[in-house]
N, C-alpha and C positions, 0 to 999 in steps of 0.2 A: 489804561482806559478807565475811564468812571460809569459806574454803572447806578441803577437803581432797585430797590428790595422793595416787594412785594409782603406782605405774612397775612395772611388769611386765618381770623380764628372764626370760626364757622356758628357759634355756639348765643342764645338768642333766649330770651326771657321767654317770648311770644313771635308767631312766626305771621308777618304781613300778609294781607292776599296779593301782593301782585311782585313778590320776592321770589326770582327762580336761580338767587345766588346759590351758592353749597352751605346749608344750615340745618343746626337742629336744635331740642331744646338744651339748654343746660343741663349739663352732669357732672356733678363734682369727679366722681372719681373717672369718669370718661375725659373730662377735660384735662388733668393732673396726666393721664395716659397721653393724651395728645401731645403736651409740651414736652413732653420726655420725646417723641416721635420727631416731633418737629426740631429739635437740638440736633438730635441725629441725621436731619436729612439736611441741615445749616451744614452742619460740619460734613458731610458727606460733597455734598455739591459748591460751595463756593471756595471759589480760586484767588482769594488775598488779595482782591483787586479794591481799589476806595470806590466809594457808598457816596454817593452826593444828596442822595431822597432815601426815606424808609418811610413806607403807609406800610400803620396796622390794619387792615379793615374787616370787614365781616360780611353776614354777622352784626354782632355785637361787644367787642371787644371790652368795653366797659363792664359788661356784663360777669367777665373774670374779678375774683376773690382778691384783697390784698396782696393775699401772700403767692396766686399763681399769675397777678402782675408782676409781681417782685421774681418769681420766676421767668417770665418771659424777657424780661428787660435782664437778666443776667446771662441769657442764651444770646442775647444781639449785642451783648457786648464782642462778640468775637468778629466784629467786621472794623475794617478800616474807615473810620468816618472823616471824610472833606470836611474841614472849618466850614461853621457857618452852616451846615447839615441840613436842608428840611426834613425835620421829622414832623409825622400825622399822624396821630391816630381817630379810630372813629371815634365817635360819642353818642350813648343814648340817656337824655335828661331824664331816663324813668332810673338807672342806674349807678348815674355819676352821682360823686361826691366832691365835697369840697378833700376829703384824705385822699383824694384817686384822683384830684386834680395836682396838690400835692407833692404826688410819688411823680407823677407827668414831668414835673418841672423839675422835680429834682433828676428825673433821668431823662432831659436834654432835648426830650417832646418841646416842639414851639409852635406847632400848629395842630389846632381840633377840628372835626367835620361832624357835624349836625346835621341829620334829618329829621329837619320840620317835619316837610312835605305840602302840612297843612293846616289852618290854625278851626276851620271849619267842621262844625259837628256831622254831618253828613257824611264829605270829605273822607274824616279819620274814622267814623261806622264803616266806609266801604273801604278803608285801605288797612282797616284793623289794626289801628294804630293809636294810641292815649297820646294828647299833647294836654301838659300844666302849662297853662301861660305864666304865671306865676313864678314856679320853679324852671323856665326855660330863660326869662331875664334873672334870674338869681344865679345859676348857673352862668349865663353870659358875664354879666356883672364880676362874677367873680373871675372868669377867664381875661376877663379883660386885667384886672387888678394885678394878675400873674405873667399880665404881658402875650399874652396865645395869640397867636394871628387866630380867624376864624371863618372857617366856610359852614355857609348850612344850605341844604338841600331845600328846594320847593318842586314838584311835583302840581303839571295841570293839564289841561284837558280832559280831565277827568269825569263820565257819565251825568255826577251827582254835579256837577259843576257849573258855573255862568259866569259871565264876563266882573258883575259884580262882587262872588263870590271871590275869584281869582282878585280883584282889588284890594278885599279884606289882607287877603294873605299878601301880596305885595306892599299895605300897608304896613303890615305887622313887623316885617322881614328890614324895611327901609327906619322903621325904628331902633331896631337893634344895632343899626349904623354899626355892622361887622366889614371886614374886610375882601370876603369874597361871598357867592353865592353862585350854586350849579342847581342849572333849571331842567326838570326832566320831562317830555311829554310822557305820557303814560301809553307804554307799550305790554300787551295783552301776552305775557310768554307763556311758551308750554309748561306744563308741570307747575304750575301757580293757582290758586285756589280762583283765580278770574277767571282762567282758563276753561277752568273745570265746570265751573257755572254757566260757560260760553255767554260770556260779559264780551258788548261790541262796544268799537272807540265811538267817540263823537263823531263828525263830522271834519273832513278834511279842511271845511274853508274857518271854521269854527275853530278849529286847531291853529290855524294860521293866524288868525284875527288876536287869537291868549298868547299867540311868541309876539309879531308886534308891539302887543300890551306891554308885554313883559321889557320887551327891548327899551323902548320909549321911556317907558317906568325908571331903571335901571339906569338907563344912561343921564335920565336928569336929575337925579341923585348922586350923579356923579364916580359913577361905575366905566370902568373900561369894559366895552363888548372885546373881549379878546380870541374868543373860540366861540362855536357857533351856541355853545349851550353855558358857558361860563361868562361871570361877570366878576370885574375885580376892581377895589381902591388901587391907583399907581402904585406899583412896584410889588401887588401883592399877588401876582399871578402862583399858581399852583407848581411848584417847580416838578413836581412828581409829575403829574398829567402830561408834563412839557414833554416830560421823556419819551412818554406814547405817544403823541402825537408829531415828535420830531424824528420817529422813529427809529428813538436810541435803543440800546441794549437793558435789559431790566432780569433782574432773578426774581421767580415766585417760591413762596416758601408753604407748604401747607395744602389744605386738603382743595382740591377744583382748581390751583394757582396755579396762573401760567406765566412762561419765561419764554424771553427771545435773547439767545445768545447764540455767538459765531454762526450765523446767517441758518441756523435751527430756530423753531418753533415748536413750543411745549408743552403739555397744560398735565398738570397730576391728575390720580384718579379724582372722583367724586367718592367713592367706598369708602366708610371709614372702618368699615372693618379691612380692607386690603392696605389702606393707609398706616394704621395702628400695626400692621405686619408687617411695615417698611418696603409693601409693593408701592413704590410713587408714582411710577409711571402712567400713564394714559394713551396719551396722543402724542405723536413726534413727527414734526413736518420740516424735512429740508428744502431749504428756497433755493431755485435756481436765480440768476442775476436779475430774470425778469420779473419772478415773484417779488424779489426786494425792492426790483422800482417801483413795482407794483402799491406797495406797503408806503414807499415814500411820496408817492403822489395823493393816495386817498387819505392819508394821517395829518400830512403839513396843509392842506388844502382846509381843511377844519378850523385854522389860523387863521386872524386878521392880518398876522402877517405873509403869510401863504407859504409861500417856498422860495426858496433863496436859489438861484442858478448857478451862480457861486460853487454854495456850498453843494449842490449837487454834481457839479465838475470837478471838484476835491475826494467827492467820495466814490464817485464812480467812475471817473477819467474822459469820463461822455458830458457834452454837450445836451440838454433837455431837447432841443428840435432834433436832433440826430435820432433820437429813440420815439418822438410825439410829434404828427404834425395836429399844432395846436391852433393855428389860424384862424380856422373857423369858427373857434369859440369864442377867439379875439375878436373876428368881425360880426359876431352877433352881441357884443357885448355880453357875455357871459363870465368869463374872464378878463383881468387885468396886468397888463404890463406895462411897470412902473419902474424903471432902472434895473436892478438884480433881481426886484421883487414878483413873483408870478402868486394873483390872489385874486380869488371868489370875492365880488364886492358884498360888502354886508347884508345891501340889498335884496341879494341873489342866495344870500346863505340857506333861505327854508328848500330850495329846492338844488342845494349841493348834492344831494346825491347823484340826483338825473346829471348835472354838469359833470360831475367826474366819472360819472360810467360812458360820457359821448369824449370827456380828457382820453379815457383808456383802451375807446375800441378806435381811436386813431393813432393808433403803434403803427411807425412804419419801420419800425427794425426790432427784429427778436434776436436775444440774444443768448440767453439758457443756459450759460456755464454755471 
């Protein structure tokens, strides 16, 4: 079986308001503790299986030293990696270097991910966030030279924001002529300094009007809509994301990281003091058969391609109508079936969630082994 690796380094120059990822600020000799931590739960938990994706993320991953790069990249050499490997890490332009781009290439990274977010003064005051335009094409420029596929984040519907604002940044973004880009609406989490201010979204129809923008935008520039929040140049889809959302197997490595292996669900502490003490654990959820159809209908439905009927009869020995009557959604045009293919048409994607919670409360067979 091919699997995918998760590593989480938690550790952050400066902490966003609207990040309720596991972070804190940097500490040299905290961080140095971690990687030691982290080697040990590598080698404690993974079973010799090949690696086909590794995302570093964060955090702030870039934000590590030369020399506790050169560490972490000596600890992941102990997996089996697939030819051809997507490897990512994150990137933050306030901490890269052209020597940290570098070390990247020499150790087999071929893909970076940038968050923008935002290229607007307002914007990054309220998401507490520094962007150089300057140094974010320098740094691009040079990723490009070194060959890096590249994803960057943008971030909208944001308070501070308007349809014109969001153009800037869509401008800016369609400059940089990268390869991919992941668009985020701006979600209000607990435990996040927005939170805390009780910061409300915009407006629901206003939200919907900035993804259209975004789609349109993106698509005539020549981007594949491939997932309902990703956009990519042919053949540059995120292989790692793939794996979530096809609902493969993945190892997490590191502090809040979560893994889904042998039909378990996982996720470490958030503690880094009980982390640093080699307690990982957290949360442990076993799926019954219908949790895991469960997992496979809300995850592949996110796709333009949807869900293969196929391959859901190879992996489960069931027929999709045997466990779902899904008709109704057929005859409301909600859903589509197209040969093997079962998928949410594009059009329908802002309100996939409602479509798949009416997909799953038409189960007519439970099955719970």
């Amino acid at each position: 079986m091919k699997r995918c690796v998760y590593i989480h380094i938690p550790f952050c120059e400066s902490i966003c308001s609207y990040c309720d990822f596991c972070k804190m600020f940097y500490n040299e000799k905290i961080v140095n503790s971690y990687l030691c931590i982290l080697e040990k739960e590598i080698k404690k938990k993974y079973q010799n299986d090949f690696i086909k994706s590794i995302y570093i993320g964060g955090g702030s991953p870039t934000c590590l030293s030369i020399e506790q790069l050169k560490k972490l990249f000596s600890i992941i050499k102990i997996f089996k990696k697939e030819p051809n490997m997507s490897f990512t890490i994150e990137g933050n332009f306030e901490n890269i270097t052209e020597e940290k781009l570098a070390l990247f290439k020499e150790n087999n990274v071929n893909r970076l991910s940038f968050g923008i977010e935002s290229i607007d003064e307002k914007n990054l005051a309220f998401l507490e966030r520094n962007n150089d335009l300057t140094k974010i094409r320098k740094i691009i420029n040079l990723a490009k030279e070194l060959s890096f596929d590249i994803n960057v984040d943008l971030m909208y519907a944001l308070p501070t924001e308007d349809m014109a604002t969001l153009n800037k940044d869509l401008d800016f973004i369609e400059s940089l002529n990268i390869e991919h880009c992941s668009t985020y609406s701006l979600i209000i989490e607990d435990h996040t300094k927005l939170k805390i201010k009780n910061t409300k979204n915009i407006s629901e129809d206003l939200d919907f009007l900035m993804y259209q923008n975004i789609c349109k935008r993106m698509q005539k520039n020549g981007y594949i809509h491939y997932e309902i929040s990703n956009f990519c140049k042919e053949g540059h889809q995120s292989i790692h994301n793939l794996c979530y959302w096809k609902n493969e197997e993945y190892y997490g490595f590191g502090l809040g990281a979560s893994s889904y292996l042998s039909m378990k669900r996982m996720t470490n502490t958030k503690s880094i003091n009980n982390y640093l003490k080699e307690n990982f654990a957290d949360y442990e959820e076993i799926l019954s058969l219908d949790d895991e159809i469960d997992y496979e209908i809300i995850l592949n439905l996110r796709l333009k391609e949807g869900l293969s009927l196929t391959n859901f009869f190879q992996k489960y020995g069931l027929e999709l109508k045997e466990v779902f009557n899904y008709e109704p959604l057929l005859s409301d045009d909600l859903i589509v079936l197209e040969k093997d293919r079962l998928f949410i048409s594009e059009e329908k994607w802002y309100i996939s969630n409602e479509i798949i919670r009416r997909f799953l409360e038409g189960r007519v067979k439970w099955l719970k082994q």
